[in-house]
C-alpha positions in Angstrom: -15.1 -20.4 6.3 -14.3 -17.2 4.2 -12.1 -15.3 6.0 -10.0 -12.6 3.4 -6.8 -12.8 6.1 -6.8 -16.9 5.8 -6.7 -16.5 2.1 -4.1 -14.0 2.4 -2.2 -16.6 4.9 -2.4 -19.3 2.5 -1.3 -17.0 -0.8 -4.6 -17.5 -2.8 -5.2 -13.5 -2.4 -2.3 -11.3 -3.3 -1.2 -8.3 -0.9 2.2 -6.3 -0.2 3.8 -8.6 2.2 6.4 -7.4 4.3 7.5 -10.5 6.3 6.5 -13.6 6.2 7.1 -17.0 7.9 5.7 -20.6 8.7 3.6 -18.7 11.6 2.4 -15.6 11.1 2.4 -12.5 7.6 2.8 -9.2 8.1 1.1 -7.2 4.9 0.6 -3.4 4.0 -3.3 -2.1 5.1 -5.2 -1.2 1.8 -7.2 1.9 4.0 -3.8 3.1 6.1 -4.4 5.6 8.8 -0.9 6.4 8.8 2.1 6.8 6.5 3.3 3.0 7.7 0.6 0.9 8.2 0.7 -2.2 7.8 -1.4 -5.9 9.9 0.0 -8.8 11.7 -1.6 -11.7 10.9 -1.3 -15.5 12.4 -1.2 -18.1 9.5 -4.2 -20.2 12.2 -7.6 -18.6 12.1 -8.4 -17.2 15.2 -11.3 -15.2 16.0 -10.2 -12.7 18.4 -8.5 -12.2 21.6 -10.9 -13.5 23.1 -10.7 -17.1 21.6 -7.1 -17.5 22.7 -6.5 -20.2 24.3 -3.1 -21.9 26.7 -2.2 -23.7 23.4 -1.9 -20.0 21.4 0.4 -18.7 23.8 3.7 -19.6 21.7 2.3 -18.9 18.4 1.2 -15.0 20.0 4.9 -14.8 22.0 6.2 -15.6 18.2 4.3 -12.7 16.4 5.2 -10.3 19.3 8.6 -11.3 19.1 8.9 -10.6 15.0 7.7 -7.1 16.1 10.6 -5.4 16.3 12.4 -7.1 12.7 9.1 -6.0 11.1 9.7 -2.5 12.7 13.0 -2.8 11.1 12.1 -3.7 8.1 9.5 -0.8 7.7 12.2 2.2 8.6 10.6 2.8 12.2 12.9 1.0 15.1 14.6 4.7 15.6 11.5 6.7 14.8 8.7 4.7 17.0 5.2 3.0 16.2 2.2 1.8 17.5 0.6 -1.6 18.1 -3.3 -1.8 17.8 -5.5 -5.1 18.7 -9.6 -4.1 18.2 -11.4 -7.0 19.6 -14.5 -7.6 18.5 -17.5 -5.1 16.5 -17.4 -2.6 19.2 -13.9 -2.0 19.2 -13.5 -1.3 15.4 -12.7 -5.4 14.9 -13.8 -5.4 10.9 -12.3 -8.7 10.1 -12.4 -11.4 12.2 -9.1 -13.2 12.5 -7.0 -11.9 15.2 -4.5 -8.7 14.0 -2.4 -6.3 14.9 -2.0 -3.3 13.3 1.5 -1.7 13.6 1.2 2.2 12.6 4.1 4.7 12.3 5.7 7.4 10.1 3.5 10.3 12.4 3.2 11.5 15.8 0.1 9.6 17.6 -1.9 11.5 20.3 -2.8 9.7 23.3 -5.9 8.6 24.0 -7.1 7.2 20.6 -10.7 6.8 20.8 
């Protein structure tokens, strides 16, 4: 499999990495949409949402939970950010190992699409 976000995982392809641990990489976007905009990655390849399974459920709680250090890190726990998940094509899924995009650094309008 050639997935850019494995590669990225397992340090063969270099990007701005923001935190890091023995489960999941945070990394800067290279298209932002915002001023802060950066993806949550798993280290395991998973497809989407979709192919979550019972077993993912601690490895998901773990990313989630490193949320608000990575907000920390990035300047935005007093300021506010947003969390985006698009699963699969129709959604604006480009890659296809599961992310989160964490945007901030502007004011969002709700809705999005």
């Amino acid at each position: 499999m050639d997935c850019i976000f494995c590669r990225i995982a397992e340090g063969s392809v270099k990007s701005r990495t923001v935190y890091s641990d023995d489960r999941i990489v945070c990394f800067h976007d290279l298209q932002p949409q915002a001023p802060v905009h950066v993806l949550i990655i798993p280290r395991k390849h998973i497809t989407h949402l979709l192919d979550l399974s019972a077993e993912d459920s601690g490895l998901m709680g773990h990313l989630i939970a490193a949320i608000p250090q990575i907000a920390g890190i990035l300047g935005l726990k007093d300021k506010g950010f947003r969390i985006v998940n698009n699963c699969m094509e129709m959604a604006g899924q480009s890659v296809f190992h599961v992310h989160f995009h964490l945007l901030g650094g502007r004011s969002f309008r709700w809705p999005p699409g």
